[in-house]
Each structure stands twice: as structure tokens, then as C-alpha cells.
C-alpha positions in Angstrom: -21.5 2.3 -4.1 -17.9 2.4 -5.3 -16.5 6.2 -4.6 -15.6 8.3 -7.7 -12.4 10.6 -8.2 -14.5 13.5 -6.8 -15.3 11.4 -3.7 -11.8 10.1 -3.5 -10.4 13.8 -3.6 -13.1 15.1 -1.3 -11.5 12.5 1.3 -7.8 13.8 0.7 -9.0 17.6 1.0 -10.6 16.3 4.1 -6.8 15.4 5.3 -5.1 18.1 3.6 -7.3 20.9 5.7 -4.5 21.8 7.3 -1.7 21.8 4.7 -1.5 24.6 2.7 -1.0 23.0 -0.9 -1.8 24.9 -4.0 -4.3 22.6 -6.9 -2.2 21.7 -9.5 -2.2 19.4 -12.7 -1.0 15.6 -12.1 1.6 14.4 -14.3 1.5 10.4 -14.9 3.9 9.5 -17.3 3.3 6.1 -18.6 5.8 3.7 -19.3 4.0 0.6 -21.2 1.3 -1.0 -18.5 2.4 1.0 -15.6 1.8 4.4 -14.7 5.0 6.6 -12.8 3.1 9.0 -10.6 5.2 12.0 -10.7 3.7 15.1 -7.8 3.3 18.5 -9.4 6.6 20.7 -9.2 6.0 22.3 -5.7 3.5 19.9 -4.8 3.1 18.8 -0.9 1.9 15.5 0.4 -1.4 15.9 2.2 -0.8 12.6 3.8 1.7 9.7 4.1 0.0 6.2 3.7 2.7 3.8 5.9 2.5 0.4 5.5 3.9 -2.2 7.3 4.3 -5.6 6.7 4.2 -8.0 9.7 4.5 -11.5 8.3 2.8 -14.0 5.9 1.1 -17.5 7.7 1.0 -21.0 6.2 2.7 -20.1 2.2 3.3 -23.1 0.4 6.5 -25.0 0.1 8.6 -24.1 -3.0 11.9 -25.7 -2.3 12.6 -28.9 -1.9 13.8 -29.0 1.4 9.8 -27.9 2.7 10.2 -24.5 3.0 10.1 -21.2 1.0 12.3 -18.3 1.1 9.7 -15.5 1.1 9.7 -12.3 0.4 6.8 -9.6 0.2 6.4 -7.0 -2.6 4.7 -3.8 -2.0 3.3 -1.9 -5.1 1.2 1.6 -4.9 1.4 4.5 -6.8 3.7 3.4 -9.6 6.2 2.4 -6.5 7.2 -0.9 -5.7 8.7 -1.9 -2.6 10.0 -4.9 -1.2 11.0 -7.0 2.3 13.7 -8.8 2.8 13.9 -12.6 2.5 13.4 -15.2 5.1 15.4 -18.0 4.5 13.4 -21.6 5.1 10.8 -20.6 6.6 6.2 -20.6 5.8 5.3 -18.2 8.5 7.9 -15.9 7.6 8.1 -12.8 10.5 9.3 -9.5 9.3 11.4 -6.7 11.0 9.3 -3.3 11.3 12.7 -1.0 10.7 13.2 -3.4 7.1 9.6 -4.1 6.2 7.7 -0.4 6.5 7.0 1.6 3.9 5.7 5.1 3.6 4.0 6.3 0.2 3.1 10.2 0.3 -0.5 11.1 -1.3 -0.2 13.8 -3.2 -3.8 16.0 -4.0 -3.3 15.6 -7.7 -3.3 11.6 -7.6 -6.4 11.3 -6.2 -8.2 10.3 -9.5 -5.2 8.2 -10.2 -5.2 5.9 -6.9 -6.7 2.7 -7.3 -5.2 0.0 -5.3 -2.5 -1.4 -3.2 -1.4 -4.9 -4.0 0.6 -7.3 -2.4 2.7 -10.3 -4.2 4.4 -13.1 -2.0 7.7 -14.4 -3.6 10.1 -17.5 -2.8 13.4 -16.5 -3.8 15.8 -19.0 -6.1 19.1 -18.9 -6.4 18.2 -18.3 -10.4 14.4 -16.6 -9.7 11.6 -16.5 -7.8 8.4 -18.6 -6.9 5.6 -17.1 -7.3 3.3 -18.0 -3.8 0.7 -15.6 -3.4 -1.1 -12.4 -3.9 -3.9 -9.9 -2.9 -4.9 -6.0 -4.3 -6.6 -4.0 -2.0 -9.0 -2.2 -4.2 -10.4 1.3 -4.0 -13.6 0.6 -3.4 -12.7 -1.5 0.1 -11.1 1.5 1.8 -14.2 3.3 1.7 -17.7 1.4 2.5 -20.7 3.3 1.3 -19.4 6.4 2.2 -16.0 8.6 2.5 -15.5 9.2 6.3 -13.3 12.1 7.3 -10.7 11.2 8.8 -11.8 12.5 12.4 -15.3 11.0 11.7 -16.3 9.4 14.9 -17.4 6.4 13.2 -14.0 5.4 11.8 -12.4 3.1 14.2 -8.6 4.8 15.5 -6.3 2.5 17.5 -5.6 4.2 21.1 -2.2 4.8 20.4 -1.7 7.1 17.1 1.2 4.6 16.1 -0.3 1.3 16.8 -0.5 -0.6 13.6 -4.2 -1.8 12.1 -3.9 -5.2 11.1 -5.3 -7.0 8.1 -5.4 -10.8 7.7 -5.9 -12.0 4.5 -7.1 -15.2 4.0 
């Protein structure tokens, strides 16, 4: 069952329990395909999705010297975010301090989220190569259900800032 807007913002009240954050109005302001997510005036994050990107394994060879000069994009919530390159290199490594990003969730987006994707990029001297991609929809951050986030059942690394890890195939 894929969750609906009122699931989805059941799941950030869940986080937000404990920040005090008044309901107000979203404002997207679109700008031709893409939507600019803009938090209410006043507005508080109820949480802070950080992602980090660790490194990319066997990318295809875009220059001709056998290698690629990749580069990860990060797109969520109208934001886009990006690595930095790594010259000559198809299992490109990436520094935590340069390659984390932290997106704040905002109450009034919750019917607005939808997914987190990912674009892999060789990088030109006049361009880019396009290498790879994956979204990470919605619908796979939550199974069947919305788990609180202290719901025993929802697997925490030991350490609170140990990093899950997702390989993508």
C-alpha cells in the first residue's frame, strides 16, 4: 500500500512531537517542471533528512583515457546538491565534510515530498556525461506501514551518527 499525504504527515507529526511548530499553509512556487519548496514564514523544521554520499562502484568509462570524472547530484525538495569531482577514476570515493547534505522537512511539505533522486555525471572540459541514475520513491521509505520513528521494529544503527547504507545496483 503506497502511503498517502495524511500517512506521510502523520509520520512527520510523529517526529515533530516534540517541536513546537504552529500548522501553517505550504507555499510551492512553481517554476516550469520543478516545484521551489518555500517553508511557511515562521515555519520550523521538524526534522533534518542528511544524506551522505559515500562513493559510486564500477560507472562506465566516458573519457577516452578509461576513466570518468564523476560527480554525484543530489536533488530533494526543489534543492539540488552536488559532490565534487573525482578526476580518472570508476569507483570514485567521496569525502564526508564535501559530499553530505542536510535537507530540513518542514510540516507543510509533507504532501509535497515525493522522492529523492540521484544522477551520476562525468564531467567535460565542455559538459558532462551522463552515467547513471536512481529516484528513491515515496512509497520505498515506508513498507506497508508508517513506523514512528522510535517504533521498535525500525532498524537504528548503535551509534546515532553511524550512516545507513544503500547499494544500488
Amino acid at each position: 500500500m503506497a502511503p498517502t499525504p495524511k500517512r506521510i504527515q502523520r509520520a512527520l507529526k510523529t517526529a515533530a512531537s516534540k517541536v513546537p511548530t504552529a500548522k501553517l499553509p505550504a507555499r510551492a512556487v512553481s517554476r516550469g517542471a520543478r516545484t521551489n519548496f518555500t517553508p511557511a514564514p515562521g515555519e520550523v523544521p521538524v526534522a533534518v533528512l542528511r544524506i551522505q554520499i559515500l562513493g559510486c562502484t564500477d560507472l562506465i568509462a566516458a573519457d577516452r583515457n578509461g576513466t570518468s570524472d564523476p560527480y554525484v547530484v543530489v536533488s530533494f525538495t526543489g534543492r539540488r546538491e552536488q559532490t565534487p569531482v573525482v578526476k580518472k577514476s570508476l569507483d570514485p570515493t567521496y569525502d564526508a565534510k564535501s559530499a553530505t547534505f542536510d535537507f530540513p522537512l518542514y510540516m507543510s511539505h509533507a504532501e509535497l515530498i515525493s522522492s529523492i533522486e540521484l544522477v551520476v555525471w562525468d564531467k567535460d572540459t565542455f559538459g558532462k556525461d551522463y552515467l547513471g541514475e536512481v529516484s528513491l520513491d515515496l512509497d520505498t521509505w515506508f513498507k506497508n506501514d508508517i513506523l514512528a520513528f522510535e517504533d521498535e521494529r525500525l532498524e537504528v544503527p548503535q551509534h546515532p551518527s553511524a550512516p545507513f547504507f544503500l547499494a544500488l545496483h
